[in-house]
C-alpha positions in Angstrom: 100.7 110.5 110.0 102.6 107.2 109.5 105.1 106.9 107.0 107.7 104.4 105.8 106.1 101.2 106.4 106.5 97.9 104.4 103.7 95.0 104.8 105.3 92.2 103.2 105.1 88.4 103.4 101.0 88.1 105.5 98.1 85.9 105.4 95.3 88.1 106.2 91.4 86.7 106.3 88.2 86.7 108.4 87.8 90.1 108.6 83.8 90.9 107.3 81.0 93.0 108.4 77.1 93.3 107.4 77.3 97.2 107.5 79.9 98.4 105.6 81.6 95.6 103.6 84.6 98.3 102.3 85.9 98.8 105.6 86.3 95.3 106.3 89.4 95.8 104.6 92.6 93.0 105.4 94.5 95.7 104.9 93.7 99.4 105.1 95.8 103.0 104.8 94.1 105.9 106.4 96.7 109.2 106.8 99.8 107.2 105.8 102.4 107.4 102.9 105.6 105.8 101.5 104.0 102.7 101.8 104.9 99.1 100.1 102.3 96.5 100.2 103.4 93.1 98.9 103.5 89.5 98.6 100.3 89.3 100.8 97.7 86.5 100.3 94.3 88.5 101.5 91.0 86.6 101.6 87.4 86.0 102.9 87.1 89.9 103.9 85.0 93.1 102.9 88.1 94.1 101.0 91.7 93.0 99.9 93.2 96.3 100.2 91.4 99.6 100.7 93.3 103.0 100.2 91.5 105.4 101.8 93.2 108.5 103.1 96.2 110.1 101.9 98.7 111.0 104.5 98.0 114.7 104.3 94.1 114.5 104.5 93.7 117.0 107.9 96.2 119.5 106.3 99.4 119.6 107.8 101.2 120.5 104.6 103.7 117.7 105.0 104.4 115.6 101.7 102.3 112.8 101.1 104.4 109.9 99.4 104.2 107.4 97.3 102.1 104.1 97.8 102.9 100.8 95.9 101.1 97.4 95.9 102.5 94.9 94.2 102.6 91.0 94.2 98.9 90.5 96.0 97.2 87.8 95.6 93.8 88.2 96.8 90.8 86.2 96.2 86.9 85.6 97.5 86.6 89.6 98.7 83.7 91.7 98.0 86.2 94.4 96.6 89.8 93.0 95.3 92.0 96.9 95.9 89.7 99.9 96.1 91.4 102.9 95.4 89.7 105.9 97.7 91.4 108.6 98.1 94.7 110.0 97.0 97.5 112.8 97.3 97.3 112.4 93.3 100.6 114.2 91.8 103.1 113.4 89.6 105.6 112.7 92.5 103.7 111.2 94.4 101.5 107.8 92.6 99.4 105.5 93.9 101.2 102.3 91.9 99.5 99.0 91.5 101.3 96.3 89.6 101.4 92.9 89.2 98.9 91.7 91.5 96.1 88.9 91.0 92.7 89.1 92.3 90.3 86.3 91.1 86.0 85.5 93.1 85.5 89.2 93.9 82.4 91.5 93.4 85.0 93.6 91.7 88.9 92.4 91.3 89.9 96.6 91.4 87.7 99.9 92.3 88.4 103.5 91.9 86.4 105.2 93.9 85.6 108.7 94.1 84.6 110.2 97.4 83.3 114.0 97.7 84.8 115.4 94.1 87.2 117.3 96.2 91.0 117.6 96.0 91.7 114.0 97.2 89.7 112.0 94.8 92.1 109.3 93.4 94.5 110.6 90.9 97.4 109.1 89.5 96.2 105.8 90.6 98.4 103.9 87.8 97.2 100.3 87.4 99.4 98.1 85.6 99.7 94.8 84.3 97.7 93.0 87.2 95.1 89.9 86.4 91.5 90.0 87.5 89.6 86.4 87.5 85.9 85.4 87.8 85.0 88.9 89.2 81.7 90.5 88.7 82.9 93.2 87.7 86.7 94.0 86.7 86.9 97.8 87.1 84.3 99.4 88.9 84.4 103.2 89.0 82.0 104.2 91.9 80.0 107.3 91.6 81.2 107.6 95.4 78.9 110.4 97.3 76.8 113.1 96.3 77.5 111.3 92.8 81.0 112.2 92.4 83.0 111.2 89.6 86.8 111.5 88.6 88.2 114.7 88.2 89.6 116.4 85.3 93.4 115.5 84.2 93.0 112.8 86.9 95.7 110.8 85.4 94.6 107.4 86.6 95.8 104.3 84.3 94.5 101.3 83.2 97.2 99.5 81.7 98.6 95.9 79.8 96.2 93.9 82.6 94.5 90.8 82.1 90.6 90.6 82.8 89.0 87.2 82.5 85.4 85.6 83.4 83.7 88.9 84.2 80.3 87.8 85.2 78.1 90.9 84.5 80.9 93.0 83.0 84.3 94.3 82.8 84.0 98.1 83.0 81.0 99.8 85.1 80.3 103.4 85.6 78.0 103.7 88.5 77.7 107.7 87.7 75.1 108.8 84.9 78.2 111.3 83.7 80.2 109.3 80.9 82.9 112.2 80.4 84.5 110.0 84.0 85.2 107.6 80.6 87.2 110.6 78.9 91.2 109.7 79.1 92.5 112.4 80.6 90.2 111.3 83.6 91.0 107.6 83.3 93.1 105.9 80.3 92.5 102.2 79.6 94.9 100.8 76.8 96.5 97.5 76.0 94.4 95.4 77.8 93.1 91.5 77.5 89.5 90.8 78.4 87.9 87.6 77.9 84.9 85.7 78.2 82.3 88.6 79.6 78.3 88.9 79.1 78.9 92.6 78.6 81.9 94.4 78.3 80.5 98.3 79.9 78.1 100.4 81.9 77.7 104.1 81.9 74.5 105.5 83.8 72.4 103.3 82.0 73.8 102.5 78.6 75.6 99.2 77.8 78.5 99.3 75.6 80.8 96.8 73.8 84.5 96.4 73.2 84.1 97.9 70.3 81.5 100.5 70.9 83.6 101.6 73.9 85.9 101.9 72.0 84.5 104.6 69.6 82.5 106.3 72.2 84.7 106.9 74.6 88.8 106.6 72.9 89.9 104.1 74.6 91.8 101.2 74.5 92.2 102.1 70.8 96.2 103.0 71.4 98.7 99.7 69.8 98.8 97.6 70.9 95.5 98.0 70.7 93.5 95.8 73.6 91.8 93.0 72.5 89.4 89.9 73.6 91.2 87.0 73.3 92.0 83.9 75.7 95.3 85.1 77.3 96.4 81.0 77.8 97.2 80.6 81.5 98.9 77.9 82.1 96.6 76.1 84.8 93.7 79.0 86.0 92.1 76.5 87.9 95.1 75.7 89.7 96.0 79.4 90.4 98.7 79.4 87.9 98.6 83.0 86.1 101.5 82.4 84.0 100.8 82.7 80.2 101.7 79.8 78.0 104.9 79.3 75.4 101.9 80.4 72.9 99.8 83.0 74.2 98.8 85.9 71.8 99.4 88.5 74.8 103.0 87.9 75.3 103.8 91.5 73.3 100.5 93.3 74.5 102.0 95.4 77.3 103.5 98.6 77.1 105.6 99.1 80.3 104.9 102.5 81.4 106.0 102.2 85.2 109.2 99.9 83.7 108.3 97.3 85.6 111.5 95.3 84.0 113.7 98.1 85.2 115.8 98.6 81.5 115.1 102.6 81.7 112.1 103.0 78.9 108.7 103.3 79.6 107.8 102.6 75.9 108.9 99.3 75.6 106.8 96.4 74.8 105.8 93.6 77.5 103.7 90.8 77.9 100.4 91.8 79.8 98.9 90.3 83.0 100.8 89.9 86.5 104.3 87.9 85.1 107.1 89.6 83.1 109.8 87.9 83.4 107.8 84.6 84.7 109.9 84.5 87.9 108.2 87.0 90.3 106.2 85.3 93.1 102.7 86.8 93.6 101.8 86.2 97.0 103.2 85.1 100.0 106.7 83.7 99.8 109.2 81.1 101.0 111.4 83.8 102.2 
């Protein structure tokens, strides 16, 4: 097992295979933990970042750790950061925050393996941007048509989803209780500009009919679709304008601004306080 590692500050790319497109990964974890990834620029590869194995996975009954990826941006990858499998406790999260990912098959993927033990839990997503994806969260039925576990605890929180070409949510798995909250909680999201908003088995859903099926996003601030007002999206400026309407969206349940509540309100997408570098830096 590897343990205390920080990847900070790369420009990974050219990694892609014909097989297995996943494992082209820029940056992969397999049997690690307490790991920071951030302020990495990952492109033109099967995937951004692909979390595979928890550190614990062949059972030596050593903790596992925490995982944190933060300030990514990653763009023109097949998957943006696949979530695999996890430790999944309280202590022990799989946090993604305040990352971009924009031209991907899907900007972010949970991804179920074997519905055993290690199927991602406590994967807490929050307030990251997703742009001109084809999908913006896919939830694969992984194999033998797994799905999330009960009291999974994974979060979809305060992010911003934007040009989803075919839709925003998709199910792969025919079960829809993988939609139920204690499995997977979306709330106080923006979405805008999609052909359909979700897929589960075979049924297509709206905002609003997701909504009422399924409980979610229904929690105020309640998620909305509505142009978020980037200040230059063609320029790879995520910033929201003076005006946007998602300014007071967010609630910050990792407290991302570090004041001591996790029921505060926040703007939503990758920029709190507008000063945090997403990507690689000057440092």
């Amino acid at each position: 097992d590897s343990r205390n590692i920080i990847v900070r500050n790369n420009r990974i790319h050219g990694y892609r295979t014909g097989t297995n497109e996943a494992n082209a990964a820029g940056i992969s974890v397999y049997a690690s933990g307490d790991i920071i990834l951030e302020n990495n620029e990952l492109f033109d590869a099967g995937s951004g970042i692909f979390l595979k194995q928890p550190a614990d996975i062949y059972g030596t009954g050593t903790s596992v750790g925490y995982i944190i990826v933060r300030y990514n941006y990653i763009h023109d990858v097949s998957h943006g950061i696949a979530v695999h499998r996890t430790e999944g406790t309280e202590a022990h999260q799989t946090d993604i925050y305040q990352n971009i990912v924009r031209n991907a098959a899907s900007c972010y993927t949970i991804w179920p393996f074997d519905n055993g033990a290690w199927n991602p839990k406590y994967a807490r997503f929050q307030n990251n941007v997703g742009e001109n994806c084809q999908i913006g969260l896919l939830i694969r039925a992984g194999d033998s048509n797994a799905g999330i576990l009960p009291n999974a605890n994974n979060i979809f929180w305060n992010n911003i989803i934007t040009n989803s070409q075919s839709r925003v949510i998709n199910n792969e798995g025919p079960d829809t209780s993988v939609n139920d909250p204690n499995r997977f909680d979306s709330e106080h999201n923006i979405f805008f500009n999609f052909p359909s908003f979700s897929l589960s088995g075979t049924t297509t859903r709206t905002l609003a009919q997701w909504k009422s099926s399924f409980n979610q996003d229904n929690t105020a601030p309640t998620s909305i679709s509505t142009d978020p007002l980037f200040v230059n999206p063609s320029g790879n400026d995520y910033h929201l304008q003076a005006g946007s309407p998602v300014l007071s969206m967010g609630v910050d349940f990792l407290d991302l601004d570090n004041d001591g509540s996790t029921a505060d309100i926040i703007p939503a997408g990758a920029y709190i306080t507008g000063n945090e570098v997403i990507g690689v830096t000057s440092g």
